[in-house]
C-alpha positions in Angstrom: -36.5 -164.4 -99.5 -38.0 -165.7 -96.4 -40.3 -164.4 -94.1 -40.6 -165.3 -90.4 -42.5 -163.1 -87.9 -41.3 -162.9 -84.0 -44.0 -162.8 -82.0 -43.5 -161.8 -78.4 -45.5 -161.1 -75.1 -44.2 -160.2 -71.5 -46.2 -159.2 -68.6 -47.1 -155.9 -67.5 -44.1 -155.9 -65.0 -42.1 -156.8 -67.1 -43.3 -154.2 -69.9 -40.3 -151.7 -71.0 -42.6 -148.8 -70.3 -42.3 -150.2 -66.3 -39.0 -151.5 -65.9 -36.0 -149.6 -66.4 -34.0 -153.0 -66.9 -35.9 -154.2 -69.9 -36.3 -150.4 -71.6 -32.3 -150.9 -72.0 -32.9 -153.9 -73.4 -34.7 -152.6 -76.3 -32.2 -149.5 -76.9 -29.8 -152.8 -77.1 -32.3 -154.3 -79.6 -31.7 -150.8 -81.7 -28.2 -150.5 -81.5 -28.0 -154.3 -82.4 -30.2 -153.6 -86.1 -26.3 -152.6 -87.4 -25.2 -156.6 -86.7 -28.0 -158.1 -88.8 -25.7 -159.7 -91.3 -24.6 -161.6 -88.6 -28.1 -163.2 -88.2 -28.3 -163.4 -91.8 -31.4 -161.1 -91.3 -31.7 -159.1 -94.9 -34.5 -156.5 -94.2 -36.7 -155.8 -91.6 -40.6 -156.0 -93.0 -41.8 -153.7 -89.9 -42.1 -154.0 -86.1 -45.6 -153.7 -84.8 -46.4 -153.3 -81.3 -49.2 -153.4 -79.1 -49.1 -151.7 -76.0 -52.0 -152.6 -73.7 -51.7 -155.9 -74.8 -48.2 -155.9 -74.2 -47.7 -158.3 -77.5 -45.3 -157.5 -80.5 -45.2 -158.7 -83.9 -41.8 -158.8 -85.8 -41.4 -159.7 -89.8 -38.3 -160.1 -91.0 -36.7 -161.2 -94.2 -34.5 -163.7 -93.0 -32.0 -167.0 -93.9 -32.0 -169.3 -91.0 -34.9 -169.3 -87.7 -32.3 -170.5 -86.2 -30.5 -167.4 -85.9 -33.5 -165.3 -85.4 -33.5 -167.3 -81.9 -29.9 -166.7 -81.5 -30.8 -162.8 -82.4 -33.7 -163.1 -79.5 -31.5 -164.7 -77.2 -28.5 -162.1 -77.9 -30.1 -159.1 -77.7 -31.6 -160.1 -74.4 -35.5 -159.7 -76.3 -36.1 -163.4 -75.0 -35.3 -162.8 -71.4 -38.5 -161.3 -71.0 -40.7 -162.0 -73.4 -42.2 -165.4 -74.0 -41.2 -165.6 -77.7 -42.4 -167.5 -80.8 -40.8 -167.6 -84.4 -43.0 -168.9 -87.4 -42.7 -168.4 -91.0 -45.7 -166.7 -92.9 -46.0 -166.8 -96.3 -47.8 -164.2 -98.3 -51.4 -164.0 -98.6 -51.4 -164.1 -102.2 -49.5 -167.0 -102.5 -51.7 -168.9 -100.2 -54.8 -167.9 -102.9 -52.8 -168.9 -106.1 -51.5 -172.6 -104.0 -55.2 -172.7 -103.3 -56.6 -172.0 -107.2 -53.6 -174.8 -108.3 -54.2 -177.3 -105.5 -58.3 -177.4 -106.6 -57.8 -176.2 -110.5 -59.9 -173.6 -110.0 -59.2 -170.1 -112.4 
């Protein structure tokens, strides 16, 4: 298992609430969660949006960034939304590398 989080912004123009264009774009995005084996995406963590921010946050279970990019790109998400793809790694993890890295129990 891998976890990456999409993080996107777009501007309030081009906000799905405001443009008819883009809100189809995101009933694609739906209709496009049946192909995620295609993406080698195995489970979507959960999709968190902020609205007056106009900023999303994405975390998926996922094999290759690569084709979260390709899912972006596809699905027509990265057209208008300035997109970034990271992975993140567990908070818990991140305290037990810490307590090895310094040998502290």
């Amino acid at each position: 298992m891998a976890l990456y989080g999409i993080y996107g912004k777009h501007t309030v123009a081009d906000c799905p609430l405001n443009n008819k264009e883009h809100a189809q774009k995101i009933l694609d995005v739906k209709k496009a969660t049946n192909k995620l084996g295609k993406y080698k995406i195995n489970n979507v963590i959960g999709k968190y949006h902020s609205g007056l921010e106009h900023t999303f946050l994405w975390i998926l279970d996922a094999e290759d960034p690569h084709l979260l990019q390709k899912f972006a790109l596809d699905t027509g998400v990265a057209n208008f939304n300035k997109i970034k793809i990271v992975p993140l790694t567990e908070f818990n993890q991140v305290l037990e590398s810490a307590k090895n890295t310094h040998n502290i129990r």
